[in-house]
PDB file of N, CA, C and O in Angstrom:
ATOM      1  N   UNK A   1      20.384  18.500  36.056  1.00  0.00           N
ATOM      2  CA  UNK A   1      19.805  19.031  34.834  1.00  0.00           C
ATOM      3  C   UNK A   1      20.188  18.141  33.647  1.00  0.00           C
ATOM      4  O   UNK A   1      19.219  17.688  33.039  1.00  0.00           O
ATOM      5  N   UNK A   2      21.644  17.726  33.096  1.00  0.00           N
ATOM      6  CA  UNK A   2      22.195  17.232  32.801  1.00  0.00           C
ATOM      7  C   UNK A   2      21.104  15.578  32.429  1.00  0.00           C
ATOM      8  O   UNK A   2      20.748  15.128  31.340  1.00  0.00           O
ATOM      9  N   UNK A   3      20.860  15.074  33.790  1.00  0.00           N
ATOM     10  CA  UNK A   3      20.255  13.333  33.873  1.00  0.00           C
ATOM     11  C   UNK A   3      18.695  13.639  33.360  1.00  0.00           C
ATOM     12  O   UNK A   3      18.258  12.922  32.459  1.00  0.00           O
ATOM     13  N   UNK A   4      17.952  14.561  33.845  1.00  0.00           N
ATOM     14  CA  UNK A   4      16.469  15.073  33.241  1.00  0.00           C
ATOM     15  C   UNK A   4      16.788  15.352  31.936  1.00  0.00           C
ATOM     16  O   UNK A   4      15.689  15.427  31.387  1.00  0.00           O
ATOM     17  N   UNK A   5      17.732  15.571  31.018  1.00  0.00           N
ATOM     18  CA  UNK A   5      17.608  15.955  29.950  1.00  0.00           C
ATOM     19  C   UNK A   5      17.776  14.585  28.850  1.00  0.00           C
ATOM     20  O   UNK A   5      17.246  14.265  27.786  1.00  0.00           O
ATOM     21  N   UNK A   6      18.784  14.017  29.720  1.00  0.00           N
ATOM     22  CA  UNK A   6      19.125  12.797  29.097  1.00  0.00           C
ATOM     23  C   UNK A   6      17.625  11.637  29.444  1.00  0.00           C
ATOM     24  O   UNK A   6      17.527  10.873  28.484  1.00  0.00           O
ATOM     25  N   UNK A   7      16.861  11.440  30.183  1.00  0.00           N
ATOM     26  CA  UNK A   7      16.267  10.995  30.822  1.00  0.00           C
ATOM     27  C   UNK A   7      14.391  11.444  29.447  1.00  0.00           C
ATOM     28  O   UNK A   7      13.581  10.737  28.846  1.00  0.00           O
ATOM     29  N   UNK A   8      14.546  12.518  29.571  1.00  0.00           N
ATOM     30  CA  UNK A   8      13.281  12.873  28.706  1.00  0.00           C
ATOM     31  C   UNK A   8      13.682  12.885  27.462  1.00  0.00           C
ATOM     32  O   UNK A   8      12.891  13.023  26.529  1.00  0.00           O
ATOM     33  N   UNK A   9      15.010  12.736  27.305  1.00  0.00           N
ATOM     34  CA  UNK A   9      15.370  12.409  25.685  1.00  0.00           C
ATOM     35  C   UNK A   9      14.882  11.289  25.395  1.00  0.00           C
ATOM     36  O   UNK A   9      14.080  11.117  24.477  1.00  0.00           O
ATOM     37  N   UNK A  10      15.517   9.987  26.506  1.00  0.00           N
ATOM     38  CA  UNK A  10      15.662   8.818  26.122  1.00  0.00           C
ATOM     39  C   UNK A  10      13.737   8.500  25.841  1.00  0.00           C
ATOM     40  O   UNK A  10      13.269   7.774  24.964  1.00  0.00           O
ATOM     41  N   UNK A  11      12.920   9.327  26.919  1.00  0.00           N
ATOM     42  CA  UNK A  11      11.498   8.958  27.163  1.00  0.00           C
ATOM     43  C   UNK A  11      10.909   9.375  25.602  1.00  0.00           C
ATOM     44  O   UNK A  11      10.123   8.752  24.888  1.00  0.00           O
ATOM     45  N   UNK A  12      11.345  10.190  25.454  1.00  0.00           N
ATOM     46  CA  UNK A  12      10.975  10.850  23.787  1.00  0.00           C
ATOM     47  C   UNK A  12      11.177   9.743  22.673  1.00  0.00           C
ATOM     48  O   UNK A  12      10.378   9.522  21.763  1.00  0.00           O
ATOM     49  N   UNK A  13      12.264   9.145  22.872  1.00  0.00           N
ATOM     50  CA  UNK A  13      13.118   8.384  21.204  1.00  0.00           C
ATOM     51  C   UNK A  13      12.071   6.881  22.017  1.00  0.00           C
ATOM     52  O   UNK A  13      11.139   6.629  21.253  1.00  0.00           O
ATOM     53  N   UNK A  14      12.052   6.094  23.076  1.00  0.00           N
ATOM     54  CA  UNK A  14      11.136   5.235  22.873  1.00  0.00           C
ATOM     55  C   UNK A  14      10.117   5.097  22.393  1.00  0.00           C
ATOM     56  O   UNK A  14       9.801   4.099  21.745  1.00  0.00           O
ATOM     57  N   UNK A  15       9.206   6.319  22.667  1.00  0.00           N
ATOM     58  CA  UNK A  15       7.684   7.165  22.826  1.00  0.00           C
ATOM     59  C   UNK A  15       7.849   7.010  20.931  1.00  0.00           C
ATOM     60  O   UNK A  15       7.049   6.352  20.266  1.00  0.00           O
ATOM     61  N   UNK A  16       8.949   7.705  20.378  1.00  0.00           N
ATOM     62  CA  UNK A  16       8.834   7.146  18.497  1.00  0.00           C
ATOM     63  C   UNK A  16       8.994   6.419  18.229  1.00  0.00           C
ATOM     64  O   UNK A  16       8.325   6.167  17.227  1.00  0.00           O
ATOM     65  N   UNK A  17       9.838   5.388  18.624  1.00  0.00           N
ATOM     66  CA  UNK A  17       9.816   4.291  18.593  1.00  0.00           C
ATOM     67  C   UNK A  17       8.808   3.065  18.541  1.00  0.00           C
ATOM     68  O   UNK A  17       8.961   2.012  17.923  1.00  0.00           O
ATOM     69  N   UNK A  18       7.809   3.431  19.290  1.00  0.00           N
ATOM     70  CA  UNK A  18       6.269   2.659  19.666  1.00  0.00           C
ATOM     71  C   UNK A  18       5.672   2.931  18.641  1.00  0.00           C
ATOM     72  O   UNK A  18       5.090   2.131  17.908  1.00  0.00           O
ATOM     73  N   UNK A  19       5.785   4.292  18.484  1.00  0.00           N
ATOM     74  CA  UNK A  19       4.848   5.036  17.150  1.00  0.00           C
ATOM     75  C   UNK A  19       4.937   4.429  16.396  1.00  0.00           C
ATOM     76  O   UNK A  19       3.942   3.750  16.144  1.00  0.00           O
ATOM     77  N   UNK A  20       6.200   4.248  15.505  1.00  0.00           N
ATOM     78  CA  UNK A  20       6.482   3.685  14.521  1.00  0.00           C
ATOM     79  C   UNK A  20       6.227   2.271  14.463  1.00  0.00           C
ATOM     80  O   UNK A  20       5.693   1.773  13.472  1.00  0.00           O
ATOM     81  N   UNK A  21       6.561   1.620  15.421  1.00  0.00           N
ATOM     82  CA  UNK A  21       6.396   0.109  15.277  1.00  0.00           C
ATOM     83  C   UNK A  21       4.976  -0.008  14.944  1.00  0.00           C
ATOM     84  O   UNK A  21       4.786  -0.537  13.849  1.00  0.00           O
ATOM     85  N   UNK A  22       3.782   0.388  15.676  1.00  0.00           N
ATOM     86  CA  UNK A  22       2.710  -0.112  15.569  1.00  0.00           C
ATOM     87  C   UNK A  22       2.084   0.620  14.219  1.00  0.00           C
ATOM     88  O   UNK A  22       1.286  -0.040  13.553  1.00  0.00           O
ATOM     89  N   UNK A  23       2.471   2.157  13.737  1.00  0.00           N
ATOM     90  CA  UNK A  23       2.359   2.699  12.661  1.00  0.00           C
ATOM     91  C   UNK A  23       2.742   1.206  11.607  1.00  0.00           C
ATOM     92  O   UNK A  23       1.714   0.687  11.171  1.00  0.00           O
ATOM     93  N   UNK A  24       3.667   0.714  11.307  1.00  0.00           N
ATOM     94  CA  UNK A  24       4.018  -0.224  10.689  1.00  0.00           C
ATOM     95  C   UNK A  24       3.277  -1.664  10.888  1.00  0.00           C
ATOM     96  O   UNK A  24       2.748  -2.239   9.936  1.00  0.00           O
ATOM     97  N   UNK A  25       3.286  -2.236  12.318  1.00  0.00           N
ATOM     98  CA  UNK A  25       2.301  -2.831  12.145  1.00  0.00           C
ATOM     99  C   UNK A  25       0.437  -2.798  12.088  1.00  0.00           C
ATOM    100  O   UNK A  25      -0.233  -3.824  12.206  1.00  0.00           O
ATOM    101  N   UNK A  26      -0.100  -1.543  11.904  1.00  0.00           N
ATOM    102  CA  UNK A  26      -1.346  -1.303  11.620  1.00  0.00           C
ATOM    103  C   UNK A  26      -1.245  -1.308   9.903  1.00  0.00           C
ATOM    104  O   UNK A  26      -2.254  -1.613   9.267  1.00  0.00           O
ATOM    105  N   UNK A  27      -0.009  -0.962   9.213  1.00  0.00           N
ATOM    106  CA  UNK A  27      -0.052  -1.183   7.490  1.00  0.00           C
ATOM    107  C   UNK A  27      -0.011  -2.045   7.052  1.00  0.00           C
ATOM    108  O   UNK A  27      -0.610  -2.335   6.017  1.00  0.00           O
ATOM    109  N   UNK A  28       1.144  -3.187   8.067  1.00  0.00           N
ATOM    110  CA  UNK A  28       1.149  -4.512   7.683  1.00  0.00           C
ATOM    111  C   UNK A  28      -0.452  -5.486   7.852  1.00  0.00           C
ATOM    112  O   UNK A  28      -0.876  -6.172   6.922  1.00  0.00           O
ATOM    113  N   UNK A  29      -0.933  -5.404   8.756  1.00  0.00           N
ATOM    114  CA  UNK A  29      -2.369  -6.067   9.069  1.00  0.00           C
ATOM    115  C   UNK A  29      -3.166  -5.445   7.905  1.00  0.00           C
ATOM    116  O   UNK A  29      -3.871  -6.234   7.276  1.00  0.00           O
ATOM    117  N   UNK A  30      -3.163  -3.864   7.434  1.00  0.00           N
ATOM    118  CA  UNK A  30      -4.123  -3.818   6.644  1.00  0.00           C
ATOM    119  C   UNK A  30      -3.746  -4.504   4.635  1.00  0.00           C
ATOM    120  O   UNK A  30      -4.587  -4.826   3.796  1.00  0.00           O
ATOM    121  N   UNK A  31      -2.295  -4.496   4.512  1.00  0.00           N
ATOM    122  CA  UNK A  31      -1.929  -5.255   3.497  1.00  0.00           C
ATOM    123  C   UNK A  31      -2.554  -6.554   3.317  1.00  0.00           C
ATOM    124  O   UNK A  31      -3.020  -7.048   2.290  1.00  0.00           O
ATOM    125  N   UNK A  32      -2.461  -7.150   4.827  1.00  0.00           N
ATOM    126  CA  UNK A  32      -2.837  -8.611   4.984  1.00  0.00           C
ATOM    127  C   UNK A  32      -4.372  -8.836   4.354  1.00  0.00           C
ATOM    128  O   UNK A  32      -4.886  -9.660   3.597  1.00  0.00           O
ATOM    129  N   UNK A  33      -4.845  -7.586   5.123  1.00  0.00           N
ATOM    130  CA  UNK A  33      -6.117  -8.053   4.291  1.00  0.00           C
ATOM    131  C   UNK A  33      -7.005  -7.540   3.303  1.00  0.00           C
ATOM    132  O   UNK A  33      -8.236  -7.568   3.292  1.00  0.00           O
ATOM    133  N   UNK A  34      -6.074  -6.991   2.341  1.00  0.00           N
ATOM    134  CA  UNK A  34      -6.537  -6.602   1.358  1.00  0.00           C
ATOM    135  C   UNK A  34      -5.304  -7.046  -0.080  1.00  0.00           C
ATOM    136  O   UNK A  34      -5.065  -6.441  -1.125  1.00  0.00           O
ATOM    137  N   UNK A  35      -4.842  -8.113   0.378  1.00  0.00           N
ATOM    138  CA  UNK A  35      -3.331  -8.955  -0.384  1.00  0.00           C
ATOM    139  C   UNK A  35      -4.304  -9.457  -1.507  1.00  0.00           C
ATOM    140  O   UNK A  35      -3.884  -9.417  -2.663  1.00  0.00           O
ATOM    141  N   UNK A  36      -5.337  -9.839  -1.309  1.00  0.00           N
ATOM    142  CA  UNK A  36      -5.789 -10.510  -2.786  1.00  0.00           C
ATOM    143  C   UNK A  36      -6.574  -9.308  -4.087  1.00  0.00           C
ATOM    144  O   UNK A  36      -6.655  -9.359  -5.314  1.00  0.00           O
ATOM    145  N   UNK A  37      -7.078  -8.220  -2.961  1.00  0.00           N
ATOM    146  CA  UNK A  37      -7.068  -7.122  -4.387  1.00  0.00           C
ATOM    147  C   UNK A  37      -6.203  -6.583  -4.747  1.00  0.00           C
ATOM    148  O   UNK A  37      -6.243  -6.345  -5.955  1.00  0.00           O
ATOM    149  N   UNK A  38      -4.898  -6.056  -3.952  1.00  0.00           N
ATOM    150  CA  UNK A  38      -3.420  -5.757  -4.294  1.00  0.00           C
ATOM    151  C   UNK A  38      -2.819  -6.542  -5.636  1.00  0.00           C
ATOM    152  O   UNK A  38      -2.427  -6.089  -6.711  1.00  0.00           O
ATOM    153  N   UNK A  39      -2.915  -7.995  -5.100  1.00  0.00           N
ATOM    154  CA  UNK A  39      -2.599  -8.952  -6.193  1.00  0.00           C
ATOM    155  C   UNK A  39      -3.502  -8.805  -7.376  1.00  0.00           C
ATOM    156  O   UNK A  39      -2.977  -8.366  -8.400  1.00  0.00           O
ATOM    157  N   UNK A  40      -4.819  -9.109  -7.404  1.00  0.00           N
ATOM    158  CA  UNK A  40      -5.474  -9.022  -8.488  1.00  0.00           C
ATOM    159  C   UNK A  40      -5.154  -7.742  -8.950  1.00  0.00           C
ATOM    160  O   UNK A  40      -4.477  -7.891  -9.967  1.00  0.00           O
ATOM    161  N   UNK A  41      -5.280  -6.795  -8.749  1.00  0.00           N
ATOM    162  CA  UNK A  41      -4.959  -5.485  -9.636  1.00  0.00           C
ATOM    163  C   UNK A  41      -3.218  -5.309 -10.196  1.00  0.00           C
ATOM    164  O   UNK A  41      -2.862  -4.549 -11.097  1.00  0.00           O
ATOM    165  N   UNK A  42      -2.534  -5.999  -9.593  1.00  0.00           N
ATOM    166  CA  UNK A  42      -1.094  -6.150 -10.438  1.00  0.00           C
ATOM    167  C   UNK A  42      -1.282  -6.934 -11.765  1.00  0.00           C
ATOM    168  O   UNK A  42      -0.864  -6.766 -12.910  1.00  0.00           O
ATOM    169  N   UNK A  43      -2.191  -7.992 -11.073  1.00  0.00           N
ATOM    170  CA  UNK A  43      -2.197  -9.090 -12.448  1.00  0.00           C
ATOM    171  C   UNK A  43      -3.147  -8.526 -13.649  1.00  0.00           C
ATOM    172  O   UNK A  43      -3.262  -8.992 -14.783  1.00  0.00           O
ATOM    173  N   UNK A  44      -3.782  -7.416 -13.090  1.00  0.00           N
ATOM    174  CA  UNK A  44      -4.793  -7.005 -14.138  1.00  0.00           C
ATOM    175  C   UNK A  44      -3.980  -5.915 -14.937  1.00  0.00           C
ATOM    176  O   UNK A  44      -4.345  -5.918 -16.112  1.00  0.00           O
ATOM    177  N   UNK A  45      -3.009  -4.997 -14.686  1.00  0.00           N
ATOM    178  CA  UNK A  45      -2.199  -4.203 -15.179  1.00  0.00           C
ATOM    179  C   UNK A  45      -0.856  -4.792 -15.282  1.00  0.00           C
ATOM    180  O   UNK A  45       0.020  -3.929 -15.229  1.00  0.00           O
ATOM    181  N   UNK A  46      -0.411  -6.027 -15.417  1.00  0.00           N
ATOM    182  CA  UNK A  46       0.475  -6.698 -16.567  1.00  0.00           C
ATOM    183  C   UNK A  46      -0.066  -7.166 -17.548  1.00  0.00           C
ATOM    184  O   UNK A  46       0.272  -6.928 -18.707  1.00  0.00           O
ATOM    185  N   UNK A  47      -1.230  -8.095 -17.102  1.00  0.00           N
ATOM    186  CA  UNK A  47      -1.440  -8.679 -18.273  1.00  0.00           C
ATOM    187  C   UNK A  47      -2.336  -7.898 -19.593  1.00  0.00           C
ATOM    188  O   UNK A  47      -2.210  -8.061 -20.807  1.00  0.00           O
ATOM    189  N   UNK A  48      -3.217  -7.050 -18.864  1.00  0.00           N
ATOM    190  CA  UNK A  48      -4.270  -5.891 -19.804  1.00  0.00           C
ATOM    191  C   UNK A  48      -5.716  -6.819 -19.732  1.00  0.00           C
ATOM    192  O   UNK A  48      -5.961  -7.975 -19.386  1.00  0.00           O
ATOM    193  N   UNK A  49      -6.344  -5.942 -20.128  1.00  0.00           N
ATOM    194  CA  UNK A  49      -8.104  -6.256 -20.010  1.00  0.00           C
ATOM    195  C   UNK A  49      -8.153  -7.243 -21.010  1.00  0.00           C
ATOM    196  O   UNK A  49      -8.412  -8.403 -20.689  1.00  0.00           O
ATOM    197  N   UNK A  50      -7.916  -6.906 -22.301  1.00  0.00           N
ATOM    198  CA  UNK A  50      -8.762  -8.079 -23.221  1.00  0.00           C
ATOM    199  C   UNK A  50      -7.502  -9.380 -23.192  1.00  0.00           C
ATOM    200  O   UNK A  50      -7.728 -10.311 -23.965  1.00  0.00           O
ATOM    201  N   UNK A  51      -6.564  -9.446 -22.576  1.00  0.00           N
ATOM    202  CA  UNK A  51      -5.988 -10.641 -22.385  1.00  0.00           C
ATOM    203  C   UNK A  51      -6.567 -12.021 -21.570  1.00  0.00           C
ATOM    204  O   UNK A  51      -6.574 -13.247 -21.684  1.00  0.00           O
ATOM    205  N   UNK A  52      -7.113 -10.792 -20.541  1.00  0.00           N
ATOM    206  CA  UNK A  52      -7.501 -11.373 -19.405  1.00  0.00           C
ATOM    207  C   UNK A  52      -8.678 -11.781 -19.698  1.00  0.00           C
ATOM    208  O   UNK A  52      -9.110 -12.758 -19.086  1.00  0.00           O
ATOM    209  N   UNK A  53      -9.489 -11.139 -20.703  1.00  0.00           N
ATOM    210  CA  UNK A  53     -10.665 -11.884 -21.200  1.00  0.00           C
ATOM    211  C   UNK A  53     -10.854 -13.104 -21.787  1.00  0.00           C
ATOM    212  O   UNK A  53     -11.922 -13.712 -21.719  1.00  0.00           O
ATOM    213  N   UNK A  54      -9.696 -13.573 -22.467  1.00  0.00           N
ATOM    214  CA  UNK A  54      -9.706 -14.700 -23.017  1.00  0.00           C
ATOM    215  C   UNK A  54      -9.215 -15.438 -22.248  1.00  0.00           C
ATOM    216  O   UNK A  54      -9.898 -16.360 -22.694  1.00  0.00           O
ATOM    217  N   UNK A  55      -8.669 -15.896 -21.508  1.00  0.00           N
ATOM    218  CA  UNK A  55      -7.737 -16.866 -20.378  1.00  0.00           C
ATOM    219  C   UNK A  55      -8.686 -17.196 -19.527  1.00  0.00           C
ATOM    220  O   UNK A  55      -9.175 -16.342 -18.788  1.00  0.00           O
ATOM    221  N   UNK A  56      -9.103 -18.536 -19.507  1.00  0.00           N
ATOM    222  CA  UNK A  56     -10.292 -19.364 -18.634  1.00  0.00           C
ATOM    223  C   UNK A  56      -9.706 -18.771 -17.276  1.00  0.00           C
ATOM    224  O   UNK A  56      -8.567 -18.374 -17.033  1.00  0.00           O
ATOM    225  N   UNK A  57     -10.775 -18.832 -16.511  1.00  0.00           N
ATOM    226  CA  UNK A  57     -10.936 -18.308 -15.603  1.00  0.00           C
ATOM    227  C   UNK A  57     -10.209 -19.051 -13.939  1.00  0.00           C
ATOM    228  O   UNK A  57      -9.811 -18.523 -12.900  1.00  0.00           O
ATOM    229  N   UNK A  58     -10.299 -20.174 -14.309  1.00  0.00           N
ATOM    230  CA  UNK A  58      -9.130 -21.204 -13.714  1.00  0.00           C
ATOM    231  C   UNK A  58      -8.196 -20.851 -13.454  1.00  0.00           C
ATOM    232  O   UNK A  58      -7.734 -20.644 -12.332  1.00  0.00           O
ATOM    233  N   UNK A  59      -7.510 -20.649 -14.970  1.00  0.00           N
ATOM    234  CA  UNK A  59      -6.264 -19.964 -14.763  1.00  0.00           C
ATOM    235  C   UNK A  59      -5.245 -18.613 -13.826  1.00  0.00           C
ATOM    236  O   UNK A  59      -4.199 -18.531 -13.182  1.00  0.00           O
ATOM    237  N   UNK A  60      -6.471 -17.665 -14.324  1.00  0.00           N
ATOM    238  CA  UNK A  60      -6.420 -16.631 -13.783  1.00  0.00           C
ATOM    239  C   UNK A  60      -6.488 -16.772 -12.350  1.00  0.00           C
ATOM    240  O   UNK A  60      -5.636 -16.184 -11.684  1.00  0.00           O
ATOM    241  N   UNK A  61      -7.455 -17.528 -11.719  1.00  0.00           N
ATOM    242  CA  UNK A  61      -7.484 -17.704 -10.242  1.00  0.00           C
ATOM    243  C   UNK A  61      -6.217 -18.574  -9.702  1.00  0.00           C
ATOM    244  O   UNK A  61      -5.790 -18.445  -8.554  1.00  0.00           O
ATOM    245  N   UNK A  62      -5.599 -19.583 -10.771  1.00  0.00           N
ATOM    246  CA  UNK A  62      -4.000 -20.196 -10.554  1.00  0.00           C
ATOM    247  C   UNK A  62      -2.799 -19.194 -10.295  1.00  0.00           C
ATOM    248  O   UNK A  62      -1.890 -19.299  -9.471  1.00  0.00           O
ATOM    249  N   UNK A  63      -3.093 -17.986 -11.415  1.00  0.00           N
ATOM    250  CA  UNK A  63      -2.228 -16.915 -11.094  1.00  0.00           C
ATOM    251  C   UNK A  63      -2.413 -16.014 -10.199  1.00  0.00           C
ATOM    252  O   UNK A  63      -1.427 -15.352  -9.877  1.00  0.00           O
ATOM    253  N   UNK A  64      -3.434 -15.795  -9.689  1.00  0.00           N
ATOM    254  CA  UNK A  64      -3.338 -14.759  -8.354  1.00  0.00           C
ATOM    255  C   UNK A  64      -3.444 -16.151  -7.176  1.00  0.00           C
ATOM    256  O   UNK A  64      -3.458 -15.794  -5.998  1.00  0.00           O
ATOM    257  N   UNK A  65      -3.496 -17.252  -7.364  1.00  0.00           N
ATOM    258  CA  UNK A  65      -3.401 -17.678  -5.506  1.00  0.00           C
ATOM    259  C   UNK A  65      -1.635 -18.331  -5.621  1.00  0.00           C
ATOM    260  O   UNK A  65      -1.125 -18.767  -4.589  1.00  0.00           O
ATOM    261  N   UNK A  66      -1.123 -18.332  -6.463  1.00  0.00           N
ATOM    262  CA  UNK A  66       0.585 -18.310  -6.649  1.00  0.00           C
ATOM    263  C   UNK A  66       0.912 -17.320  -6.082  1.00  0.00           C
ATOM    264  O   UNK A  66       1.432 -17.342  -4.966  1.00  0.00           O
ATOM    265  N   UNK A  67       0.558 -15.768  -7.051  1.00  0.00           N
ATOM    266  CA  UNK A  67       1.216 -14.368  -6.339  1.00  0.00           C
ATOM    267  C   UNK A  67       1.235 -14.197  -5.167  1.00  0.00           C
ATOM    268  O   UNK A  67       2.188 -13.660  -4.603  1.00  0.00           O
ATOM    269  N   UNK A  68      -0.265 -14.801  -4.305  1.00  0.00           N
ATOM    270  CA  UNK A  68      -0.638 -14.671  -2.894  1.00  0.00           C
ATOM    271  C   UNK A  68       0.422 -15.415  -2.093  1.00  0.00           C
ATOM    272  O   UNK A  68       1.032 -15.057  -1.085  1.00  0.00           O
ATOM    273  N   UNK A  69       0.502 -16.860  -2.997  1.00  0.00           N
ATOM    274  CA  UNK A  69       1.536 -17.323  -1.775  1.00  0.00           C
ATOM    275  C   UNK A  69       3.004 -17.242  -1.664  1.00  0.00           C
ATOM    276  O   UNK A  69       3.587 -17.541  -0.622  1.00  0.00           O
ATOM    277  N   UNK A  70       3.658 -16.805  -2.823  1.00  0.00           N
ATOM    278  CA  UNK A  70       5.182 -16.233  -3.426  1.00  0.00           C
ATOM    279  C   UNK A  70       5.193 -14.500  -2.555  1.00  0.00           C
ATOM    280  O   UNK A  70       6.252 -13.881  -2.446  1.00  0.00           O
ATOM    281  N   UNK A  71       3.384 -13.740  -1.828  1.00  0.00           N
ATOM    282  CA  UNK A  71       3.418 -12.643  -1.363  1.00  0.00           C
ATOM    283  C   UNK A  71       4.210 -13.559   0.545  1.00  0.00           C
ATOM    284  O   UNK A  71       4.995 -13.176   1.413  1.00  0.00           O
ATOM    285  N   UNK A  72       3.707 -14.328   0.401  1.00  0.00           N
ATOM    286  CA  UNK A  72       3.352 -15.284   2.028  1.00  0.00           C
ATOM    287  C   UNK A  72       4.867 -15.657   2.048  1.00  0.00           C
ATOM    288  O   UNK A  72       5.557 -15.416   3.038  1.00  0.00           O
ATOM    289  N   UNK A  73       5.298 -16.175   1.073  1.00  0.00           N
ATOM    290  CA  UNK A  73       6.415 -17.028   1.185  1.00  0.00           C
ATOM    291  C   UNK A  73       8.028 -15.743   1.230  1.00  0.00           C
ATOM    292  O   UNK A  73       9.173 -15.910   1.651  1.00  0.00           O
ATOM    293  N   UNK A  74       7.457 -14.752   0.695  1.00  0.00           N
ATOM    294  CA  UNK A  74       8.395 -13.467   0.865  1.00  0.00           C
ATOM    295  C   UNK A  74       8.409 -12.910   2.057  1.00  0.00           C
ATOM    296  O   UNK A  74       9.519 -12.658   2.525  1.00  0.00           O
ATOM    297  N   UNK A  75       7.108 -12.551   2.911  1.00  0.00           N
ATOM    298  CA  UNK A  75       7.288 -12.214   4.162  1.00  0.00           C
ATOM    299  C   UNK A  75       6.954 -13.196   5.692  1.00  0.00           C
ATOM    300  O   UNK A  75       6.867 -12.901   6.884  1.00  0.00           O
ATOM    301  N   UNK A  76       6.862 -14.188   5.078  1.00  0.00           N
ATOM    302  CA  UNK A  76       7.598 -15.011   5.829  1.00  0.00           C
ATOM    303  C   UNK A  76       8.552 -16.093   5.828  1.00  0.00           C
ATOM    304  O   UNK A  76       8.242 -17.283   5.783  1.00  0.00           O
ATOM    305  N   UNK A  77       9.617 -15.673   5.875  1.00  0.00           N
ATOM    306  CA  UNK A  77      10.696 -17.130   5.288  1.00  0.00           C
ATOM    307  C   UNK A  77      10.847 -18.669   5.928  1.00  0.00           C
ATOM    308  O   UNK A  77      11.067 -19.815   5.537  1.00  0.00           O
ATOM    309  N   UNK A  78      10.566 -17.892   7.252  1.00  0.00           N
ATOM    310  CA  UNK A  78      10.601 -19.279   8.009  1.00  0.00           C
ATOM    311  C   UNK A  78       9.634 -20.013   8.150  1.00  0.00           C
ATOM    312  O   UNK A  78       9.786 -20.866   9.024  1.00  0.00           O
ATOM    313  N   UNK A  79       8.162 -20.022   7.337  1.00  0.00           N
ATOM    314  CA  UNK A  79       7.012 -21.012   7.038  1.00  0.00           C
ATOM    315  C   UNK A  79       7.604 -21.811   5.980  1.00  0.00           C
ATOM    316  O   UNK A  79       8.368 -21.417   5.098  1.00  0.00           O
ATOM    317  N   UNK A  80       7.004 -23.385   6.243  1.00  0.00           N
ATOM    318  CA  UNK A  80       7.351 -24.389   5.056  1.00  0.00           C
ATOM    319  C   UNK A  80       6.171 -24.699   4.458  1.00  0.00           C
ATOM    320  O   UNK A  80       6.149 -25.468   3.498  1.00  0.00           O
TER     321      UNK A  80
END
């Protein structure tokens, strides 16, 4: 009784275990691909609307593909 209990415990805590991992990686994949409106909408609520109106448009696209890759370069450390 004792080994079945220990036995469907252990089957239980893997069984959340899975959950969670892929729970986590199904958020991470969907971050991935939605990282450049994430970014653009940070940069749009620091900087404000009519700021952003005046700042050539260059620019603005300099500052969100930085954030994108300072996002890249944070979760992955070991890329050069």
């Amino acid at each position: 009784a004792w080994m079945k209990r220990e036995i469907s415990g252990q089957i239980k805590k893997i069984a959340k275990q899975k959950v969670t991992e892929t729970t986590l990686a199904d958020k991470t994949c969907f971050l991935h691909e939605n990282i450049e409106e994430i970014v653009t909408k940070k940069i749009q609520d620091y900087f404000g609307e009519i700021m952003l109106l005046n700042i050539p448009s260059t620019i603005i696209e300099n500052i969100i593909s930085a954030e994108i890759n300072y996002y890249n370069f944070r979760h992955n450390p070991k890329s050069d």
